[in-house]
N, C-alpha and C positions, 0 to 999 in steps of 0.2 A: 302632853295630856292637857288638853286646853279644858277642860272640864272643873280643873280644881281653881283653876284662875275665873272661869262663868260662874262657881259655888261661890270663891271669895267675894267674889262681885253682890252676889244675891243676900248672903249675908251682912254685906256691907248695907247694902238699900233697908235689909228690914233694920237691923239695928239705927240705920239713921230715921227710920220709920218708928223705933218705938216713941222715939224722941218727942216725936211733933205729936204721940197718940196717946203718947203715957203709958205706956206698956213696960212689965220688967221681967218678963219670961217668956221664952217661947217652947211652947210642951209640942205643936202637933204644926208640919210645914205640907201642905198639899200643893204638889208642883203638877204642870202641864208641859207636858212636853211632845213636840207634834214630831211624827216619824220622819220629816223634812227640815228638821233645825240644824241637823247635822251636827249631834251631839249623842253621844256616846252613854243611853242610860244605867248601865250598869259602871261605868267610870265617876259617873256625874252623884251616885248612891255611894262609891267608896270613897270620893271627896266630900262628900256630907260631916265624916268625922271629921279628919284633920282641919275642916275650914270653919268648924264650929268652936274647936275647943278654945275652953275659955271666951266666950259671948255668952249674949243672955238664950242662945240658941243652945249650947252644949247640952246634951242629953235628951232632946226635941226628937223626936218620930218624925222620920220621914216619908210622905206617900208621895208616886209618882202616876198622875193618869197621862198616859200614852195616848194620844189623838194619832188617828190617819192624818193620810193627806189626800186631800182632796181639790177637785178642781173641775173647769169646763172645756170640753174639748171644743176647739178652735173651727172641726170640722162638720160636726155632728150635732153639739150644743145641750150634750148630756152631761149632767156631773155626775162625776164618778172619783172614785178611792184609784190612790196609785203609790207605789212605792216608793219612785225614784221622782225629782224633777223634773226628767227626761224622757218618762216613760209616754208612751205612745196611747193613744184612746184605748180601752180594752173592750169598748163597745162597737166601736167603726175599726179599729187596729190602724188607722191613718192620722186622724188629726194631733197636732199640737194643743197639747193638756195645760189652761192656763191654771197655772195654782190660785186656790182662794182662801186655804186653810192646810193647817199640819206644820207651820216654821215654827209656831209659837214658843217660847220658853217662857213662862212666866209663873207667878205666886199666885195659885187660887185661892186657898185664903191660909189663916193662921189659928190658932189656938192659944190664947194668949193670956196671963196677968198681970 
């Protein structure tokens, strides 16, 4: 479950974040995560607890907004939503779909004191 070691990770950045911000609690974490990160979000909410406890995270509300993925087909030159990285135009059903958006994992913002 590489999910709790991506939580450790994210935890790790904002508390070395509070540091430089001055911050000593964090009540509310709104994440992005794009359906192409290949990252497992119901995994990635049940590593919230254990990768918190004890930080100034512990007891912080976690939101997750879920982004598509999206991208332009190679062939046709339309952007469109796709599921997979691999997935084929759903407009032309031919071209190779260049991703442009949906990997992202990252901290939209914080709720902080």
């Amino acid at each position: 479950m590489h999910e709790l070691s991506l939580m450790e990770g994210l935890v790790q950045g904002i508390q070395e974040e509070a540091l430089h911000q001055k911050f000593t609690r964090v009540h509310h974490v709104r994440l992005e995560v794009g359906r192409l990160a290949g990252v497992e979000v119901e995994a990635l909410r049940f590593a919230f607890g254990p990768a918190t406890e004890g930080t100034l995270m512990e007891g912080a509300h976690l939101e997750i907004l879920e982004r598509p993925g999206q991208g332009v087909c190679q062939a046709c030159g339309q952007e469109v939503e796709v599921e997979t990285r691999f997935d084929l135009c759903p407009v032309c059903g031919e071209g190779f779909v260049a991703i442009t958006s949906g990997t992202e994992l990252r901290v939209k913002d914080l709720d902080v004191d």
